[in-house]
MARVEXFI-309368 format. One line per field, with one value per residue: residue number from 0; residue in three letters; z, x, y of N, C-alpha, C in turn. Coordinates in steps of 0.02 Angstrom, whole numbers, plus 32768, in hexadecimal, padded with zeros to 4 digits. Each point is the difference from the previous one (the first is absolute). Last residue first. Example, Ala and Ser with C-alpha at 12.3 -4.5 7.8 and 13.67 -1.06 7.14 Angstrom:
residues 2
seq	[1	0]
type	[SER	ALA]
n_zz	[8162	7FFC]
n_xx	[8282	800F]
n_yy	[7F90	7EE2]
ca_zz	[8003	8000]
ca_xx	[802A	7FD3]
ca_yy	[803B	803B]
c_zz	[8025	8000]
c_xx	[7FD9	802D]
c_yy	[8037	803C]
END
This chain:
residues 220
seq	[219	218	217	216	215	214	213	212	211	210	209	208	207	206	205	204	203	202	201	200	199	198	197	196	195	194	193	192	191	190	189	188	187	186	185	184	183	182	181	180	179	178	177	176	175	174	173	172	171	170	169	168	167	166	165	164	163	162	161	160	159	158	157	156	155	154	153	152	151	150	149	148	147	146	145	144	143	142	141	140	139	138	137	136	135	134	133	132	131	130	129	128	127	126	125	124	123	122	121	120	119	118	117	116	115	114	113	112	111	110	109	108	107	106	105	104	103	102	101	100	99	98	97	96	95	94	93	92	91	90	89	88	87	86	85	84	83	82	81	80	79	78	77	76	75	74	73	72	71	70	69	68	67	66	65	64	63	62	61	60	59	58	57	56	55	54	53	52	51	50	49	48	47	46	45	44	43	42	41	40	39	38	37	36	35	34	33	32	31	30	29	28	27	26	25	24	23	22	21	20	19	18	17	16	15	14	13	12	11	10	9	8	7	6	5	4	3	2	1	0]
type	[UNK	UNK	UNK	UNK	UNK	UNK	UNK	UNK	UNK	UNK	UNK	UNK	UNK	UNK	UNK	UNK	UNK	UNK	UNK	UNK	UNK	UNK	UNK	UNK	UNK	UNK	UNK	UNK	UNK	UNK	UNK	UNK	UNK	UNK	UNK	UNK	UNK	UNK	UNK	UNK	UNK	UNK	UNK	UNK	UNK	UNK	UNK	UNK	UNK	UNK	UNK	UNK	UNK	UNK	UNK	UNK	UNK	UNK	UNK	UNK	UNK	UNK	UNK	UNK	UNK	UNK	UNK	UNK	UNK	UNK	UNK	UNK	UNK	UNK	UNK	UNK	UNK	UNK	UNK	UNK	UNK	UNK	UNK	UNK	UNK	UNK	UNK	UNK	UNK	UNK	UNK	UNK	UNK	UNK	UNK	UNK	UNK	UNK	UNK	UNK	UNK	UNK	UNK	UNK	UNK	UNK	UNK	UNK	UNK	UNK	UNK	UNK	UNK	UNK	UNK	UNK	UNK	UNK	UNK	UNK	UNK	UNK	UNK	UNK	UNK	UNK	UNK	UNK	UNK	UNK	UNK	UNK	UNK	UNK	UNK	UNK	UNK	UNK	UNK	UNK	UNK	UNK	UNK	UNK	UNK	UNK	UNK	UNK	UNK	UNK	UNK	UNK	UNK	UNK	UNK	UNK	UNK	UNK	UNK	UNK	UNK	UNK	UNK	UNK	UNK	UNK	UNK	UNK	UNK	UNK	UNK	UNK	UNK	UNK	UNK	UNK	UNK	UNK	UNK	UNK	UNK	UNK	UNK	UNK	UNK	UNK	UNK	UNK	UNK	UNK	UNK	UNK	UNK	UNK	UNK	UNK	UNK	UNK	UNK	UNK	UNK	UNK	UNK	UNK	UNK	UNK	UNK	UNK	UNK	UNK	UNK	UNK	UNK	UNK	UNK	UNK	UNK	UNK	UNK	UNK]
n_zz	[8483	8020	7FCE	7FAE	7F21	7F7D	7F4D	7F70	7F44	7F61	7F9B	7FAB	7FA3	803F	801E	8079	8070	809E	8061	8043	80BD	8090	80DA	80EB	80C3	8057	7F6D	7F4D	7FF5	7FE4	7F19	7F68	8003	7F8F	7F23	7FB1	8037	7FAB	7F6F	7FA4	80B1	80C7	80C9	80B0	80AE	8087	8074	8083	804A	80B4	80BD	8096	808A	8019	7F35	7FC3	804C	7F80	7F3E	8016	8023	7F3A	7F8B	8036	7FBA	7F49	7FDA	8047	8062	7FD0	7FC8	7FE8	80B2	80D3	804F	809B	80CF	8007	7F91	7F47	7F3E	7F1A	7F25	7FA6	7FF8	80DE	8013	7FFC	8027	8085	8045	8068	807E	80E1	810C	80CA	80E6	8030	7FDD	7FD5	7F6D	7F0B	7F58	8064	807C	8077	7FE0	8018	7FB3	7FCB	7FA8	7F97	7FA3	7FBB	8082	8094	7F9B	7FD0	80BC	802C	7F6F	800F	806E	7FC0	7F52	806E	805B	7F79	7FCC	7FDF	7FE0	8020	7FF4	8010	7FA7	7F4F	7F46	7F79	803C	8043	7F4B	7FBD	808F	7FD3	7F38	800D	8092	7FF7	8006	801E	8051	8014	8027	8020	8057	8028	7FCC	7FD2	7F24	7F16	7EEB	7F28	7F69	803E	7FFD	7F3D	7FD5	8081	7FCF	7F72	8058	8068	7F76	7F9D	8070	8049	80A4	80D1	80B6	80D2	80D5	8073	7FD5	8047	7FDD	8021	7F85	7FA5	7F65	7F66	7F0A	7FE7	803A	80B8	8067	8077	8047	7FC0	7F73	7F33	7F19	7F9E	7F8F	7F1F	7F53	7FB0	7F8C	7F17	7F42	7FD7	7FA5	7F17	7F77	7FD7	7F84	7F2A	7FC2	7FE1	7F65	7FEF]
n_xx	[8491	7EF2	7F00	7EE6	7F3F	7F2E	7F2E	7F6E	7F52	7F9D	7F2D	7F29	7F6F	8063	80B6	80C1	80CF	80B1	80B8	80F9	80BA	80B8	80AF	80AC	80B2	802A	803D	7F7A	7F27	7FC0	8005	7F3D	7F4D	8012	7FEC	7F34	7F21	7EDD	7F44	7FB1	7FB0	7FD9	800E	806E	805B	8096	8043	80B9	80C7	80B6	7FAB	7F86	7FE5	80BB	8057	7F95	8028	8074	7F6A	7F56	802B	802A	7F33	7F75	8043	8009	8019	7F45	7F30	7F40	7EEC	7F23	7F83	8018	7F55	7F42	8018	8058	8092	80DF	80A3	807B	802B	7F7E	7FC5	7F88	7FC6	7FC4	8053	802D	8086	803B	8060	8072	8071	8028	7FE9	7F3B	7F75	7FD2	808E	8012	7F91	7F6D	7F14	7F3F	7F89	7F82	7FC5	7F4A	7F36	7F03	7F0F	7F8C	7FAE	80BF	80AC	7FCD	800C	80DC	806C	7FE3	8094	80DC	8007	7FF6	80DF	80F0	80C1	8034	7FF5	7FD4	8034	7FD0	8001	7F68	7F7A	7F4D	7F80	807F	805A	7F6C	7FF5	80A9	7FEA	7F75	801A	8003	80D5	80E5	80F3	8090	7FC1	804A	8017	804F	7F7F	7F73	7F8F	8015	8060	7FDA	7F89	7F99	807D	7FD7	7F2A	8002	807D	7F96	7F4C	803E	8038	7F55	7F44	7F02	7FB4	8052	800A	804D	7FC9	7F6F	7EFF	7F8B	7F9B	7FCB	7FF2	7FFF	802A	8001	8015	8032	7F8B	7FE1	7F95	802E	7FFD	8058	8070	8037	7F8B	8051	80E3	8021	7FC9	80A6	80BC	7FE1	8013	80E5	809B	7FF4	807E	80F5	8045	7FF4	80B6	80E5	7FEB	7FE7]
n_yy	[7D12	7FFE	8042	8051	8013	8076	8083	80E7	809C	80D8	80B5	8069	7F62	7F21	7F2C	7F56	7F36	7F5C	7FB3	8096	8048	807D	8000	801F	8027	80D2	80BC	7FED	8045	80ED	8062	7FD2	808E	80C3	7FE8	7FF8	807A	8015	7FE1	7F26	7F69	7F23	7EFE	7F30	7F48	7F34	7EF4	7F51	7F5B	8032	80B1	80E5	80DB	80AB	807E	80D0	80F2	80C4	803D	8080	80FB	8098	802C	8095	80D8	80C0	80EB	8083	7F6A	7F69	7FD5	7FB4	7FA0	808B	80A5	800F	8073	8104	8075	7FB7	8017	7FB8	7F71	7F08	7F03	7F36	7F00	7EF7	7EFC	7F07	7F0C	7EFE	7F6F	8065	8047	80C6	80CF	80AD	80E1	80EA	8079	7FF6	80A7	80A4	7FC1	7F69	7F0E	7F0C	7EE8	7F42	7F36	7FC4	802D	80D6	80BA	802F	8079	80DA	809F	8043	80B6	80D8	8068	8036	80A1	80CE	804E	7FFD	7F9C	7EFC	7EE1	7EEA	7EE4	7EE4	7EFC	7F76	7F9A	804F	80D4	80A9	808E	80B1	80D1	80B0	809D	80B3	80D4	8103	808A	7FD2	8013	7F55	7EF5	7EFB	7EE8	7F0C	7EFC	7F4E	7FEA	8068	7FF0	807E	809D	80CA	80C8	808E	8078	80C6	80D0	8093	8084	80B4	80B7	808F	808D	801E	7F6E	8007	80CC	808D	8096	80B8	801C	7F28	7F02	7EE3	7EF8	7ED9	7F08	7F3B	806A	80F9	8115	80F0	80E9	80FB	8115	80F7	809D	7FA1	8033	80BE	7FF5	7FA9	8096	80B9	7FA2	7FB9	807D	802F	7F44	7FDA	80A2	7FEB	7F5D	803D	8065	7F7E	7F27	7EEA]
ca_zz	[7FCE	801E	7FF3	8035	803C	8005	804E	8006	804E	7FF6	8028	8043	7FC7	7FEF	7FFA	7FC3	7FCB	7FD9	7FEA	8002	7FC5	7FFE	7FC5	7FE3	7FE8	8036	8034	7FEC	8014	802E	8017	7FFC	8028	8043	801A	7FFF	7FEA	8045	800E	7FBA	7FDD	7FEA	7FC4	7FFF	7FA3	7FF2	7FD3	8009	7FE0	7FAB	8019	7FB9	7FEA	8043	8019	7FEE	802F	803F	7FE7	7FEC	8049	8018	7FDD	800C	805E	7FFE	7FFE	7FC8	800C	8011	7FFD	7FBD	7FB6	7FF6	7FD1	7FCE	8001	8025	8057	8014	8041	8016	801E	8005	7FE9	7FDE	8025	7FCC	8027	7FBE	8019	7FBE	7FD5	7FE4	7FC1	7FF1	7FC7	8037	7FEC	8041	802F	8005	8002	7FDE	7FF9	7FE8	802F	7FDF	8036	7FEB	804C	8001	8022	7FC7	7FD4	8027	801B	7FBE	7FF4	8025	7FEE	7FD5	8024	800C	7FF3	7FE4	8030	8009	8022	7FD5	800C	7FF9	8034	7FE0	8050	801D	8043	7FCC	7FEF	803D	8016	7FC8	800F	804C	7FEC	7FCD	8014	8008	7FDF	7FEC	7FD0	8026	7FC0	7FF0	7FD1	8028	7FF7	8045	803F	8064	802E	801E	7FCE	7FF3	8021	8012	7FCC	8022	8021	7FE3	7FE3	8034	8016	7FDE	7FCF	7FD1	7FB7	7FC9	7FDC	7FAD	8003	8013	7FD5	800F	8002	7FF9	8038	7FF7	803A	8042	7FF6	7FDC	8018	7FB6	8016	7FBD	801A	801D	8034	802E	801B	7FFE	8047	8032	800B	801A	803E	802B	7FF9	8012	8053	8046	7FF8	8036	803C	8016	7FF3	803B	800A	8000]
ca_xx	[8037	804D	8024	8048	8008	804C	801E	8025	8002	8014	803B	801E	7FF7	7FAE	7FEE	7FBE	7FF9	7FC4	7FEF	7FAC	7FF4	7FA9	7FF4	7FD8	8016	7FF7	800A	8039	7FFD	800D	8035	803B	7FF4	8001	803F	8019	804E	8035	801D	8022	7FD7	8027	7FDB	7FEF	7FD6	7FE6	7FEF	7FD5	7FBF	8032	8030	800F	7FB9	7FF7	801F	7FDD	7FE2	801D	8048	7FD7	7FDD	802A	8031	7FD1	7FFD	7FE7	8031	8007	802A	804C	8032	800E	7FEF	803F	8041	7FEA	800F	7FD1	7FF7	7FA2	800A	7FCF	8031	800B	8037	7FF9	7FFE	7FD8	800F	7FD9	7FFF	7FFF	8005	7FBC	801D	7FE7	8018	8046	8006	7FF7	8000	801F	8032	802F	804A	8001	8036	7FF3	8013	802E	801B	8039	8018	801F	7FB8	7FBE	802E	7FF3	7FAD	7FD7	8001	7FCB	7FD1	800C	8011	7FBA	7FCE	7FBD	801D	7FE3	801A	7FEB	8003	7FF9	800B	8041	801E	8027	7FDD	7FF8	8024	7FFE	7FB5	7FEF	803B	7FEA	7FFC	7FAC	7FE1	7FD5	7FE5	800C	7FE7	8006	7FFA	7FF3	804E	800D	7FD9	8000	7FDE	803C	8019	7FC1	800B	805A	8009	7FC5	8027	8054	7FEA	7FEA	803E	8014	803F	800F	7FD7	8029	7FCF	8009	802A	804A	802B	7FE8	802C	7FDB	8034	7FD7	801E	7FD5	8001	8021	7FD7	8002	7FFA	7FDF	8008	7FC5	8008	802A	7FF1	7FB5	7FFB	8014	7FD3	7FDA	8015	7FFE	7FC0	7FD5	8026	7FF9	7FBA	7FF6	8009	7FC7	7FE2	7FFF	8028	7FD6]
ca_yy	[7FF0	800C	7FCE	8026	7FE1	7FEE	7FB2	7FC2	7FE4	7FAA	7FF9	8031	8042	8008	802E	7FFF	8051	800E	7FB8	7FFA	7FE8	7FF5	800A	7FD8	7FE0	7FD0	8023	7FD9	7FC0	7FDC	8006	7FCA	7FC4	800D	801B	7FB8	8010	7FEC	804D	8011	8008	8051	8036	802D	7FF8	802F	8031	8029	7FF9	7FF7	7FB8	7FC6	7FD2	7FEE	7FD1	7FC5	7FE6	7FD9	7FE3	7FBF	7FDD	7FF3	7FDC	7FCB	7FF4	7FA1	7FDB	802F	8017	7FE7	8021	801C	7FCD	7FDA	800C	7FD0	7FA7	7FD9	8022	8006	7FF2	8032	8018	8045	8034	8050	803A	802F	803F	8024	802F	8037	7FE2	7FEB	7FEC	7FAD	7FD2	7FBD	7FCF	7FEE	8023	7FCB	7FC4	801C	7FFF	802C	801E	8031	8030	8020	8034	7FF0	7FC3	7FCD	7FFE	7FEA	7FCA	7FF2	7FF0	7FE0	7FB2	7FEA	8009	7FC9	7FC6	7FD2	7FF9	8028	805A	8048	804D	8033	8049	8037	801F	8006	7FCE	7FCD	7FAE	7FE2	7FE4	7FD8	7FDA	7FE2	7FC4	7FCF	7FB8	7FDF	8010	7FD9	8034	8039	8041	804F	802C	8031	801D	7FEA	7FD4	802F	7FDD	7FE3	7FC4	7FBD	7FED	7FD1	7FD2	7FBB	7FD9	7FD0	7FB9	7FD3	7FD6	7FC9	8003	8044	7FDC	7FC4	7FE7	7FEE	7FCA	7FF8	802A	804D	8033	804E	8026	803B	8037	7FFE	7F9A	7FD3	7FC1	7FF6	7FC4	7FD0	7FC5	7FEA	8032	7FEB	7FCB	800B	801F	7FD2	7FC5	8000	8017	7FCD	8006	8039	8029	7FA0	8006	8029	7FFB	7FC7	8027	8033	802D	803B]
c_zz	[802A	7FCD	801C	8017	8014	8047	7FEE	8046	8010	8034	7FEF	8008	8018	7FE3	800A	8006	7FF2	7FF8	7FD4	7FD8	7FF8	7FB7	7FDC	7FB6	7FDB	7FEE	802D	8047	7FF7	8021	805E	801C	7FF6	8014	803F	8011	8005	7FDB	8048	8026	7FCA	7FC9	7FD6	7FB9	8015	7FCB	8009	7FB2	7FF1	7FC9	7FA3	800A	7FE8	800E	8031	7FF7	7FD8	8029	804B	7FF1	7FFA	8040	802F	7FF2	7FFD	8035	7FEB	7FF2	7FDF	801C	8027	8007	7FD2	7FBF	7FEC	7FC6	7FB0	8002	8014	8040	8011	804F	8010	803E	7FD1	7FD7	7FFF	801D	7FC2	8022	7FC7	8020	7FD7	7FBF	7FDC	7F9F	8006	7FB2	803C	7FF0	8042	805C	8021	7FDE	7FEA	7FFE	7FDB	8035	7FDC	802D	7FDF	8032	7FF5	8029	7FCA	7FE0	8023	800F	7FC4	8010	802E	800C	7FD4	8037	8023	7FD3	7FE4	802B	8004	8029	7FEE	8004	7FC5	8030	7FE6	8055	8009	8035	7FE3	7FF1	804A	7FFE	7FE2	8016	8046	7FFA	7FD5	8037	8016	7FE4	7FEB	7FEA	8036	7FDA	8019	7FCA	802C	7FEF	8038	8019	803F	8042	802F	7FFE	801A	803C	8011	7FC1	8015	801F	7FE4	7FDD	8034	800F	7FF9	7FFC	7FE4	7FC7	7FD4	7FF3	7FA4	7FF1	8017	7FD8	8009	8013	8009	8054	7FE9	804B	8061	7FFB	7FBD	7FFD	7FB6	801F	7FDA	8009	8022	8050	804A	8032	801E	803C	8032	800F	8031	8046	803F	8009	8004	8032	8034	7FFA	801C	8037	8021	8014	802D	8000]
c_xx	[802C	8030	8045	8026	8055	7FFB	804C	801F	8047	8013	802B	8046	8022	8003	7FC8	7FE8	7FBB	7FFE	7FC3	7FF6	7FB7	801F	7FC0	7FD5	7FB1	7FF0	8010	802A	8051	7FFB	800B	803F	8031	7FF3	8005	8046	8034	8041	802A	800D	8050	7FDA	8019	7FE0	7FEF	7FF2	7FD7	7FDC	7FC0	7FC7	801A	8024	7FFB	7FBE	7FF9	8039	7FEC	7FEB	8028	803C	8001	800D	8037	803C	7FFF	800F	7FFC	8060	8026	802D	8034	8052	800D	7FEA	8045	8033	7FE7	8005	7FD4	8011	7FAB	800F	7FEB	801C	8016	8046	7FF0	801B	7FE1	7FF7	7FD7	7FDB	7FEF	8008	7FC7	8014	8004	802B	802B	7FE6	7FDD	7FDB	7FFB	8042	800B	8048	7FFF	802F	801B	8028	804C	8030	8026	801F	8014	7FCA	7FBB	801F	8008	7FC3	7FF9	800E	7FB0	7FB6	8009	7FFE	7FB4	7FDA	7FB4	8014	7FFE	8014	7FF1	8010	8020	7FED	8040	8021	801B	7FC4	7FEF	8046	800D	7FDB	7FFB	8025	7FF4	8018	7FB8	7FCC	7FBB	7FF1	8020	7FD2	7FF6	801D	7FF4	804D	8034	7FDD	8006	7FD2	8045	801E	7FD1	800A	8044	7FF8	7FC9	8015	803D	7FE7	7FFC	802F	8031	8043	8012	7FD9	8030	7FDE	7FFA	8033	8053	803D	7FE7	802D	7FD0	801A	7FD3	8020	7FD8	8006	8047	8001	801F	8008	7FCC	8009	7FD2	7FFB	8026	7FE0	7FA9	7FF8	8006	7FB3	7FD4	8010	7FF8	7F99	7FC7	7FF0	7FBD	7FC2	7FFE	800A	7F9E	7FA8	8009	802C]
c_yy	[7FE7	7FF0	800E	7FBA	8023	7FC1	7FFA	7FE4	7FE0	7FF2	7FBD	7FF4	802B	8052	8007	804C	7FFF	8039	800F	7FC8	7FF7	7FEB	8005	8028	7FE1	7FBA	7FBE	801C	7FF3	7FBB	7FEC	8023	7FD3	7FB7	801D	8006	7FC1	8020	8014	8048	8024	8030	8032	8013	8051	8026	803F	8022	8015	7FE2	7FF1	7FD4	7FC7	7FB7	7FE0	7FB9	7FB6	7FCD	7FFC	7FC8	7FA6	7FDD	7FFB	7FBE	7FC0	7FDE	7FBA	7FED	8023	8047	7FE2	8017	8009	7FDC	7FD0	8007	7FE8	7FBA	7FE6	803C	8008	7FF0	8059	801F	8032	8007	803C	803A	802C	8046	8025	8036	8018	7FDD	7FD8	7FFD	7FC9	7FF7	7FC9	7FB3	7FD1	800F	7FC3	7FCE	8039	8026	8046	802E	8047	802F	8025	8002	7FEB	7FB8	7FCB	7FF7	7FCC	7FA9	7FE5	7FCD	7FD3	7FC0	7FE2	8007	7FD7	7FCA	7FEF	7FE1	800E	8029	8017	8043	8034	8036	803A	802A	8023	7FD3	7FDC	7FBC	7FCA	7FBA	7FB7	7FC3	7FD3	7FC7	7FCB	7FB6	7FD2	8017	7FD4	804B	8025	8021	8036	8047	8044	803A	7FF5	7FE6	8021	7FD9	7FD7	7FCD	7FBB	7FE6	7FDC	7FCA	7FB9	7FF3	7FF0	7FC1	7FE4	7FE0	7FBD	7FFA	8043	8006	7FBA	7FD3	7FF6	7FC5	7FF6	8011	804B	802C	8054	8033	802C	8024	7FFE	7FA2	7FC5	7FB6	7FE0	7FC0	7FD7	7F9F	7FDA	8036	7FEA	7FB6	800A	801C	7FB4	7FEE	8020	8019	7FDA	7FFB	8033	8012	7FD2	800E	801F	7FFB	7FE5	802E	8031	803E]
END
């Protein structure tokens, strides 16, 4: 599509999304059904929550001890925990982790739910796969709902994420992060290689807006 189409896209879609999204949605995926307030990231409006949850479908997590870090609605969360995994949960956003609560309970799952910043008030422990939808527009948030979008006008988020996530992983650990085509790709790989690790991407797919792409993060 051309620059030109694509902004047209953008401009008609954008606001019609926010419009909608100012007001608490009930959203309804295969047999989860989650009720999201304006404050927490809507999964069913962008697109790199359903690419990661498609990929991450597709791997076995019966009895494996699984990460959303940055969990947001919980979708991936949720959806992992009916697959049989032993599921942690996190968010900086207080009503995010406060939805997912009541959403963890209405979907009959259990999930232990930690309200973080990162790695931060995490036990350490060592997990089997890890999924990560982060912020990265390079903006300093202020409000909570702001972390879903913004990394930090340095890319903070990144550099935080890269020291600390050794601490998480054992030598078989898989982690799967998202990204979108207008991420700083060169900022981010500069601080994974920093702390010895690498993103290789396993999936790609476009839509009218944008190109997604699942790096898996890999110790060199």
């Amino acid at each position: 599509m051309s620059k030109v189409l694509q902004h047209i896209v953008a401009r008609t879609y954008k606001p019609l999304l926010v419009k909608y999204l100012s007001k608490t949605r009930v959203y309804r995926r295969n047999d989860i059904e989650l009720t999201i307030p304006p404050q927490v990231f809507h999964p069913g409006f962008f697109f790199s929550t359903q690419l990661l949850l498609q990929y991450i479908d597709k791997l076995e997590l019966n009895n494996k001890k699984f990460l959303e870090l940055g969990c947001g609605s919980g979708l991936i969360a949720i959806a992992a925990a009916k697959k049989g995994a032993t599921v942690t949960a996190t968010d900086i956003n207080t009503v995010a982790i406060e939805e997912l609560k009541k959403n963890s309970g209405q979907n009959n799952v259990s999930i232990e739910i930690i309200a973080s910043d990162l790695f931060a008030a995490i036990p350490i422990q060592q997990f089997d796969v890890i999924a990560i939808n982060p912020p990265y527009y390079k903006k300093q948030p202020v409000q909570e709902k702001d972390y879903a979008w913004y990394c930090g006008e340095k890319g903070e988020y990144f550099s935080i994420f890269f020291q600390v996530l050794k601490k998480y992983i054992h030598a078989g650990t898989k982690v799967f992060m998202v990204l979108f085509d207008g991420a700083d790709m060169e900022m981010i790989n500069s601080f994974a290689a920093k702390n010895n690790f690498t993103l290789r991407c396993v999936h790609q797919k476009k839509n009218l807006l944008e190109e997604n792409f699942i790096f898996k993060i890999e110790s060199v």
